[in-house]
C-alpha positions as CSV (number, residue, x, y, z in Angstrom):
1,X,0.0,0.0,0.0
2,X,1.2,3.5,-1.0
3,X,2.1,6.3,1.4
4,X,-1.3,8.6,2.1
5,X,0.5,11.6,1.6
6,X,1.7,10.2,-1.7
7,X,-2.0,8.7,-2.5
8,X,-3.2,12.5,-2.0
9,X,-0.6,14.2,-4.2
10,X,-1.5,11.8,-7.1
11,X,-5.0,12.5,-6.4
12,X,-4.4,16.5,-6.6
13,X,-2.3,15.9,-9.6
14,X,-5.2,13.6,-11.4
15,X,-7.7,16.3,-10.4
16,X,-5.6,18.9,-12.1
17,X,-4.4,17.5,-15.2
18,X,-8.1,16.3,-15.9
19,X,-9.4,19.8,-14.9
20,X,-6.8,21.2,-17.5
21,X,-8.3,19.0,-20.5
22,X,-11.6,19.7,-19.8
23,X,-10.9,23.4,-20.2
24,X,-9.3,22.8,-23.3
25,X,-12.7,21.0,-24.5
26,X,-13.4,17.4,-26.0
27,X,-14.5,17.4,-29.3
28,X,-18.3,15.9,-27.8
29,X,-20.7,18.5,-28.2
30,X,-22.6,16.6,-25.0
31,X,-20.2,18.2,-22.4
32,X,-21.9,21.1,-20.7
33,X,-20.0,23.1,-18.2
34,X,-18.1,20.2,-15.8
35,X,-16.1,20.8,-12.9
36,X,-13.8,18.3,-11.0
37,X,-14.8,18.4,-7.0
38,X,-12.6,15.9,-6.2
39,X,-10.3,12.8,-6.8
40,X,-9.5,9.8,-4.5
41,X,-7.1,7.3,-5.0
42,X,-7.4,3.7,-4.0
43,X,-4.4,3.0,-1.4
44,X,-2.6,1.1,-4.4
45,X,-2.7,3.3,-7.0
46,X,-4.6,1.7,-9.3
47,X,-8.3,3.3,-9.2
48,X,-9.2,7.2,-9.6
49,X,-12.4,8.1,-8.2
50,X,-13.4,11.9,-10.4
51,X,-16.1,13.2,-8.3
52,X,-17.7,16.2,-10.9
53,X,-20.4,18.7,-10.9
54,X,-22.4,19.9,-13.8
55,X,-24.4,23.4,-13.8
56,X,-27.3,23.0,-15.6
57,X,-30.3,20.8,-16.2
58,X,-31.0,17.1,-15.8
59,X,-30.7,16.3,-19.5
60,X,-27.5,18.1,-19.5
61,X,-25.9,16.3,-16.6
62,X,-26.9,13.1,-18.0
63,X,-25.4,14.5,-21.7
64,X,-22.2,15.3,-19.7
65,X,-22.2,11.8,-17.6
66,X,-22.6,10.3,-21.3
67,X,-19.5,12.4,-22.5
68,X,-17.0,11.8,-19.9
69,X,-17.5,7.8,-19.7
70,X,-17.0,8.3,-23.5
71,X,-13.6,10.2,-23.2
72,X,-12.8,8.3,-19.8
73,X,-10.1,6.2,-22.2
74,X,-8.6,9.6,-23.9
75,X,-8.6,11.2,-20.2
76,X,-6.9,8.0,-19.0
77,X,-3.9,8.8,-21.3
78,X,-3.7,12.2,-20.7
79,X,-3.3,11.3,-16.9
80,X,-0.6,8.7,-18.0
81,X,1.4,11.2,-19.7
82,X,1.4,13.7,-17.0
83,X,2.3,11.7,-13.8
84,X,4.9,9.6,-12.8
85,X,4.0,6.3,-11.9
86,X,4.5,3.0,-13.2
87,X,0.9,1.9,-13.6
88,X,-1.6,5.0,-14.7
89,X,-4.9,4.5,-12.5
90,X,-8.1,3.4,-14.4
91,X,-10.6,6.1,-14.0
92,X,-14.4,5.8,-12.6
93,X,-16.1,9.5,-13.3
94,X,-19.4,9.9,-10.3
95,X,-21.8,12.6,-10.3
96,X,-20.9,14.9,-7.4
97,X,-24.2,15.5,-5.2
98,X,-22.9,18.0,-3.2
99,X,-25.1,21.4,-4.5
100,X,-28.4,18.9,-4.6
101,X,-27.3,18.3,-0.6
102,X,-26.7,21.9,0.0
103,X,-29.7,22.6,-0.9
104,X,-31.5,19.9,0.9
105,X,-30.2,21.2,3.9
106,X,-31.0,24.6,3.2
107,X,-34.3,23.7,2.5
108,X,-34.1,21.9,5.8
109,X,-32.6,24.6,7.7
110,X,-35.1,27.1,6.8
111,X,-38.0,24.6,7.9
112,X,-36.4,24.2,11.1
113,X,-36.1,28.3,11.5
114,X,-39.5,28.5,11.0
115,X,-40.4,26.1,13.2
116,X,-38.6,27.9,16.1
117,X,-40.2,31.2,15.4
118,X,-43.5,29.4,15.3
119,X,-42.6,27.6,18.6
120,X,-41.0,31.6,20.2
121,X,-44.4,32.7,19.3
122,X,-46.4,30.5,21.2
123,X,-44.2,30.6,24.6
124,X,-44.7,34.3,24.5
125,X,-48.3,33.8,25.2
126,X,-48.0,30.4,27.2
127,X,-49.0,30.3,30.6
128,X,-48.4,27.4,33.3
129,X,-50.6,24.6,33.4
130,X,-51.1,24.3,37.1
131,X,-48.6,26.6,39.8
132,X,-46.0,29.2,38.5
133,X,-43.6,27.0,40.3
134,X,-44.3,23.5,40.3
135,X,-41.4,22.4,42.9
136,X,-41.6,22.2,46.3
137,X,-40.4,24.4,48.5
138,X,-39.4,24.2,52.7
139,X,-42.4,25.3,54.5
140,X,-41.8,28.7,56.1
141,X,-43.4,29.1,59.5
142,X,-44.4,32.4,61.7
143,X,-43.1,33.2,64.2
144,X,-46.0,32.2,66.5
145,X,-45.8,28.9,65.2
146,X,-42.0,28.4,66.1
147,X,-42.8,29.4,69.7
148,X,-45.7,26.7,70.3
């Protein structure tokens, strides 16, 4: 097993030199506008994990999905010819979920805010059910009591 350090250098490295084709283009008309979020290397070497993002619509990040497993063998050389190891890594390209989860939590934050305003608003009117203070407290006697 390689070096975790080195496993992450050859992971920025991939992320780069892939990022750096794509902005020169592929001649496939289906690429929209792609970026690379992230690369992970298997502790071997020998698998590349391209985490991507695609701004636009479904049908365009299923065009662009279509695209890059099409070019995955051209990208695969280009990698080879800009690193320096003995075996170049086979390539996997996965859609990259992370702005559909940010705003699923957005979404869900906002619910939740709205809940607590909803929930401020009704304590500021709430009274108590029974006694203001519900605990017991040591009896308090006069002072004619303490004398019998």
């Amino acid at each position: 097993m390689a070096d975790p350090e080195r496993a992450r250098k050859l992971a920025d490295r991939i992320k780069v030199v892939i990022a750096k084709r794509l902005e020169k283009g592929l001649r496939d008309p289906r690429l929209g506008f792609v970026t690379i979020t992230d690369v992970r290397v298997t502790g071997d070497l020998q698998h590349a994990s391209v985490f991507y993002t695609v701004y636009g619509t479904e049908q365009e990040r299923t065009d662009s999905a279509a695209a890059l497993k099409a070019a995955t063998g051209m990208l695969r050389t280009e990698v080879g010819r800009n690193i320096s190891v003995r075996l170049t890594p086979t390539l996997e390209f996965i859609a990259d979920a992370i702005p559909e989860n940010a705003a699923h939590i957005d979404e869900l934050l906002r619910s939740a805010a709205a809940r607590d305003s909803e929930v401020a608003a009704l304590a500021e009117t709430a009274h108590y059910a029974g006694d203001e203070d519900p605990y017991v407290k040591p009896r308090e006697y006069d002072e004619d009591e303490i004398e019998e």
